[in-house]
MARNUVEX-776842 format. One line per field, with one value per residue: residue number from 0; residue in three letters; chain; x negated, y, z of N, C-alpha, C in turn. Coordinates in steps of 0.05 Angstrom, whole numbers. Each point is the difference from the previous one (the first is absolute). Example, Ala and Ser with C-alpha at 12.3 -4.5 7.8 and 13.67 -1.06 7.14 Angstrom:
REM residues 2
pos c(0; 1)
code c(ALA; SER)
unit c(A; A)
n.x c(-264; 7)
n.y c(-114; 21)
n.z c(156; -14)
ca.x c(18; -16)
ca.y c(24; 24)
ca.z c(0; 1)
c.x c(-18; 15)
c.y c(24; 22)
c.z c(0; 14)
This chain:
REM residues 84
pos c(0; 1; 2; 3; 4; 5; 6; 7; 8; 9; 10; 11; 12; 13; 14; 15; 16; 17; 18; 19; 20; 21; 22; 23; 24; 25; 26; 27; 28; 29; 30; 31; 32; 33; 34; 35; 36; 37; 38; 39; 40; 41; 42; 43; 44; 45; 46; 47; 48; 49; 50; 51; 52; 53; 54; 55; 56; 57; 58; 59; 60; 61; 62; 63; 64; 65; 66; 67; 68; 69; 70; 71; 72; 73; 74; 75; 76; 77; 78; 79; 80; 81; 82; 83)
code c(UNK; UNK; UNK; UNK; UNK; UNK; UNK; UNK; UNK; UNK; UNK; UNK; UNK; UNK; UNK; UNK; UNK; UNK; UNK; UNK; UNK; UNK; UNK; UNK; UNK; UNK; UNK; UNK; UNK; UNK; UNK; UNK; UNK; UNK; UNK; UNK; UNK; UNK; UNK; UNK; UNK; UNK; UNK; UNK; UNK; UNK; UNK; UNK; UNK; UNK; UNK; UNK; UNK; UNK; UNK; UNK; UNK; UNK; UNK; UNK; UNK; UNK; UNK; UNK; UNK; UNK; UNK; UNK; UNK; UNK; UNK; UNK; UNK; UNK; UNK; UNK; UNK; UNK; UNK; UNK; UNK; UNK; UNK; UNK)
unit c(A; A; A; A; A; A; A; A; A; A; A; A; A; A; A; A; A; A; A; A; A; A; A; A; A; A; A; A; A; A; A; A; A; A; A; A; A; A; A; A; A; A; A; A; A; A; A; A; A; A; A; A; A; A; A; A; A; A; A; A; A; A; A; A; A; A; A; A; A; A; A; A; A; A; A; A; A; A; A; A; A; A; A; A)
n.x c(1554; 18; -23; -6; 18; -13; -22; 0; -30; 18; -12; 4; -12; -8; -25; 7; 4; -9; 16; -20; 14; -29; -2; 6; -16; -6; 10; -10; 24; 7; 10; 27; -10; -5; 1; 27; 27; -20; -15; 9; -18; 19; -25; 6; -8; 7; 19; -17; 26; 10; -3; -1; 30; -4; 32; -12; 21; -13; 7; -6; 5; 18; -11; 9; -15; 19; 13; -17; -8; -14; -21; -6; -2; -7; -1; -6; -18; 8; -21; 22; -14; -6; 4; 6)
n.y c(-123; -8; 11; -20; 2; 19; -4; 28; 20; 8; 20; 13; 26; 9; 11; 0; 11; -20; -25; -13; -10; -19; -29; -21; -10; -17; -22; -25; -9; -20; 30; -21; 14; -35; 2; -13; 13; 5; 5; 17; 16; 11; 25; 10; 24; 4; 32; 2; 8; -11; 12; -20; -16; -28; -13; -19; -3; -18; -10; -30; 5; -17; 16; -18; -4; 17; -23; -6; -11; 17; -9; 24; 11; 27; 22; 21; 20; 25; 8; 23; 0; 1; 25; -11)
n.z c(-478; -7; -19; -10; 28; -10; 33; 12; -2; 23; -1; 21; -4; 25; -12; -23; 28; 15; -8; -9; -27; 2; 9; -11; 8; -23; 10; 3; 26; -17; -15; -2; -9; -10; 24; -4; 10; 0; 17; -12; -6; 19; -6; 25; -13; 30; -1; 19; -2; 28; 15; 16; 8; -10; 12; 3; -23; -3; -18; 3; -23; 0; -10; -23; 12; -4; 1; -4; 30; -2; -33; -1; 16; -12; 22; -4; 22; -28; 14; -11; 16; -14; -5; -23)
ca.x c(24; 8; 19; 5; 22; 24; 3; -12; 7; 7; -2; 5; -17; 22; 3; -20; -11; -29; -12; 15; -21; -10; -2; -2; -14; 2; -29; 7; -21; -15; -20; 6; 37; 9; 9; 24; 3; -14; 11; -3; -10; 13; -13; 18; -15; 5; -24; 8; 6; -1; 0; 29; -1; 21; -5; -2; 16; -3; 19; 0; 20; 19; 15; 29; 19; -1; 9; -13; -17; -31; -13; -21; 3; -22; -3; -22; 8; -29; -3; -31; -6; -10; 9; -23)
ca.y c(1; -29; 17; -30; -3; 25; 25; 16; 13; 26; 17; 21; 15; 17; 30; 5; 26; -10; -14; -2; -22; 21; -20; -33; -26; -30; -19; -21; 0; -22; 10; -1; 3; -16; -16; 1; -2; 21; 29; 24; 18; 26; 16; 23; 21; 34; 19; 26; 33; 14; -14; -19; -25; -9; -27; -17; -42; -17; -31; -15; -12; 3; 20; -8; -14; 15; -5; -18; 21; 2; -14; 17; 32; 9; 25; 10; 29; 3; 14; 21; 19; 31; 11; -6)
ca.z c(-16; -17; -19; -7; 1; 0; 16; -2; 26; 7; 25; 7; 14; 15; -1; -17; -7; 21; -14; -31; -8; -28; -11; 9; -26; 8; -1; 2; 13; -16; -11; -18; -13; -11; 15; 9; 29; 6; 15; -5; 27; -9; 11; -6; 8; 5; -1; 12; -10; 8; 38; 6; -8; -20; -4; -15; 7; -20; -5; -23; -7; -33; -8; -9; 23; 24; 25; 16; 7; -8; 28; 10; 9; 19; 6; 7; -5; 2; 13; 0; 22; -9; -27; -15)
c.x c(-1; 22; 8; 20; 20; -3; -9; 3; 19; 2; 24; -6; 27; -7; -27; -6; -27; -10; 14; -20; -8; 0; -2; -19; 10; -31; 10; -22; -31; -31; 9; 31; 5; 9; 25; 1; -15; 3; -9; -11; 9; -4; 17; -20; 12; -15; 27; -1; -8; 0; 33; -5; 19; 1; 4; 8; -10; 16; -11; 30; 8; 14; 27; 21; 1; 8; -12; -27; -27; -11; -26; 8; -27; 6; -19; 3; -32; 2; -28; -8; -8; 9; -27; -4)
c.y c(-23; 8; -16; -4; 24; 12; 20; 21; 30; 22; 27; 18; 20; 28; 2; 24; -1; -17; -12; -32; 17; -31; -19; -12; -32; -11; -29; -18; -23; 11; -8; 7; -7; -23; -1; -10; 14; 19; 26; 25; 23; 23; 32; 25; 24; 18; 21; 28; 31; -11; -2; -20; -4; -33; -20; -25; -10; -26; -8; -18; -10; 25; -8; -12; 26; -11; -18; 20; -6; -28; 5; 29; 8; 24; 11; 30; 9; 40; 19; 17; 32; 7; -3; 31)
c.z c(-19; -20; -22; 4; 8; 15; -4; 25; -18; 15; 2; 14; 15; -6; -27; -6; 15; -14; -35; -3; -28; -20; 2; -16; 12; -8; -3; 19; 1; -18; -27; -22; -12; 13; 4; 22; 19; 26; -13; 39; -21; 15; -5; 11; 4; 4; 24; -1; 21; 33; 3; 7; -21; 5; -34; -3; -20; 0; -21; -2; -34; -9; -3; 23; 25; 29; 6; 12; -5; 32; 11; 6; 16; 0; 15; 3; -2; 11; -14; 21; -8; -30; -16; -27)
């Protein structure tokens, strides 16, 4: 992420009743956060509720600019096999 210049990620989970985020940390990926310009590593932590599935979109984008489209998308489905 290149948060230097405004992007950021966003997700949407399809059933937070399987899954949820419990948190994000950042880092910088230099080691330094005094570095401008910089890439920021933006770390998101889930926690599963119950067996299911639930899909997952992530976008990096400009928040402010809604119409323009993200220039990153990732999805993913995560799968609990057994009732925990």
């Amino acid at each position: 992420m290149n948060a230097d210049s405004g992007y950021q990620w966003d997700y949407s989970i399809s059933d937070t009743n399987i899954v949820r985020i419990d948190s994000t940390s950042y880092r910088p990926k230099s080691g330094n956060w005094n570095q401008v310009g910089g890439v920021t590593i933006e770390t998101f932590y889930f926690h599963t509720m119950r067996y299911g599935k639930s899909d997952i979109e992530m976008i990096e984008h400009q928040a402010w600019m809604p119409n323009v489209p993200p220039i990153d998308t990732i999805r993913f489905i995560v799968s609990v096999p057994i009732e925990l």
